[in-house]
N, C-alpha and C positions, 0 to 999 in steps of 0.2 A: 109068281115071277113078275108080273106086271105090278104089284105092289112095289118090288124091291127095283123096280127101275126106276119108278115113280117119285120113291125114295131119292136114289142116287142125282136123280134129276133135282129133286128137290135143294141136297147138298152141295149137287156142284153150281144152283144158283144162289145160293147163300153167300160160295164162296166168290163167284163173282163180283156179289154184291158187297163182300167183306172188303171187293179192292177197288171197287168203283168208288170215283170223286167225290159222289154226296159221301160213302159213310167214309171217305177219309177227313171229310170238314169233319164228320161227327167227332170221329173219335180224336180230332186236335183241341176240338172243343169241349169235349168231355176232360180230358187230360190238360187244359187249361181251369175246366172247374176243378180238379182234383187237387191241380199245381197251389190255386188260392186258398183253397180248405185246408191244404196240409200248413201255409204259412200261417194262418190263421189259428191253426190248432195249437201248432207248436208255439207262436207268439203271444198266446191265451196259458197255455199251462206253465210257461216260462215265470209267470206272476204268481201260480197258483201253489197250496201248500202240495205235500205228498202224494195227496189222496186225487187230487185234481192232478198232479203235472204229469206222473207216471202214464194215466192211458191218453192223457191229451197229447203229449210229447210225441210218445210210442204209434197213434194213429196218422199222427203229421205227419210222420218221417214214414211210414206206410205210404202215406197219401201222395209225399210226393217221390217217392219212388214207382209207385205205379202210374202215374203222369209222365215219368219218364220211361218206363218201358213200352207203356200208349204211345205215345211218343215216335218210338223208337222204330215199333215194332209195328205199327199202323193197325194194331186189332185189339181188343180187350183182353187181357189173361185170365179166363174162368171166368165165365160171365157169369155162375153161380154164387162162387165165392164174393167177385166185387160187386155184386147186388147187395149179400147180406155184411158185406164190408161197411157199405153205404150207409144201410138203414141201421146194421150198429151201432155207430156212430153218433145218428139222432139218437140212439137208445141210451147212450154214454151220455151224454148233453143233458135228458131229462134225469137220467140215476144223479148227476152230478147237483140238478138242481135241489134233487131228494134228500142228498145227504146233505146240503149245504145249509136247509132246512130243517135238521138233526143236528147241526151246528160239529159235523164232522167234518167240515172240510170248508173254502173260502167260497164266496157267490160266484158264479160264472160273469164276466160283463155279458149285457143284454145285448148289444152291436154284433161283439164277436159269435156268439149263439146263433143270434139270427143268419146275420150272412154265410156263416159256414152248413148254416141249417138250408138253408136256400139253394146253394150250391149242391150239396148232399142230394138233395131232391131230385134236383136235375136230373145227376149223374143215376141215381137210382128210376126213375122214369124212362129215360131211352134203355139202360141193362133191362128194365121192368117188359120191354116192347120187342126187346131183342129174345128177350130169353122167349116171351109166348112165341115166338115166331120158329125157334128151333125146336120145343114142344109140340108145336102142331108138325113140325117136317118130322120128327119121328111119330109123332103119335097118330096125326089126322092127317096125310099128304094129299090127299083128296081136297079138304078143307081147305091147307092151303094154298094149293093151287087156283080152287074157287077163289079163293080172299084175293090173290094176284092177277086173276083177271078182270075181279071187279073194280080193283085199284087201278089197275091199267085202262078199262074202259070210261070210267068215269073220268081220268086226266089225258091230259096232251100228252105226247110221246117227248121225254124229256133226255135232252143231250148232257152228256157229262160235264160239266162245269169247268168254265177257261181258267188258266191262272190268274188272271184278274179279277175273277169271283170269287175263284178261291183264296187269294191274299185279300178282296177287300171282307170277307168273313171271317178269319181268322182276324185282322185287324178289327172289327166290330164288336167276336167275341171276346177281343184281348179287354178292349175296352169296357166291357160291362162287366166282365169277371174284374177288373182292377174295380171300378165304379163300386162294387160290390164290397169289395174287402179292404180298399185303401182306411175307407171311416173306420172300418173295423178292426184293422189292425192300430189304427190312431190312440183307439181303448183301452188297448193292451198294455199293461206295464212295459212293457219292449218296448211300445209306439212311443210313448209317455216321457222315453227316456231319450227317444231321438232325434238328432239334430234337426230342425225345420231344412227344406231346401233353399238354396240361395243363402245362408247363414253360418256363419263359425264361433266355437266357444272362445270367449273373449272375456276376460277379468278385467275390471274395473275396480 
């Protein structure tokens, strides 16, 4: 009996914590990495032959669909699934290099890889942090409640974050998630073909 209260206690501070201000930075922030991955994917296979464009295309438009239901929706959908969503992806990226190696398919650019690779990571490290945490509330509620109070005692009692925190973060993370992928979409046959800013196609 005492376990399964423990439990419920456990979920219903999860759920708090699912609508409290930090993880709402998170997860704008996670779905701003996702938003840049998926541009990135799809303006990488848009260049590539068949064998590249198909799961590169298919994963972008994934990617940024689920940035938009983050988004939308203020929580992760299947933290299991978008984990191995993530880490797939790097898994795609390296197969892609494999076969391009085997001269089946075109080379990946090295820009586009990396920052979609970096991003990917991110987003798979907080799922990676979130998921042990709902593991231990079913499996070890004990555990984690030890783990919460020594997180608690070892920091200051911290207040929910102002709107000014929270726009000048999301403004921070806009910016380094852009910092990240601008170069890289530059790479991209898509980049390669578009107009510089401040400039118009003119014949001479």
């Amino acid at each position: 009996m005492s376990v399964s209260v423990e439990r419920q206690g456990a979920r219903a501070g999860g759920d708090t914590a699912a609508r409290s201000g930090t993880t709402s930075i998170s997860n704008s922030l996670l779905a701003m990495c996702a938003l840049g991955t998926g541009l990135v994917l799809i303006a990488t296979g848009a260049g590539s032959s068949p064998v590249g464009a198909i799961p590169l295309v298919t994963l972008g438009v994934a990617a940024l669909l689920w940035s938009v239901v983050v988004l939308v929706r203020d929580r992760v959908p299947g933290l299991r699934a978008s984990f191995a969503g993530a880490v797939g992806t790097v898994v795609v990226w390296v197969a892609l290099y494999g076969l391009a190696s085997l001269g089946v398919t075109t080379v990946p650019p090295f820009l586009p890889t990396l920052s979609s690779t970096v991003l990917l990571l991110i987003v798979a490290g907080v799922l990676a942090r979130r998921l042990r945490r709902v593991t231990l509330a079913s499996t070890a509620p004990d555990e984690l409640q030890l783990d919460a109070l020594l997180t608690r005692a070892s920091r200051q009692p911290r207040r929910e974050p102002s709107t000014g925190r929270y726009v000048l973060t999301l403004l921070a993370g806009a910016a380094v998630v852009a910092a990240i992928t601008t170069p890289a979409l530059a790479q991209t046959n898509a980049g390669a073909f578009a107009v510089p800013h401040g400039s118009l196609h003119s014949s001479h």
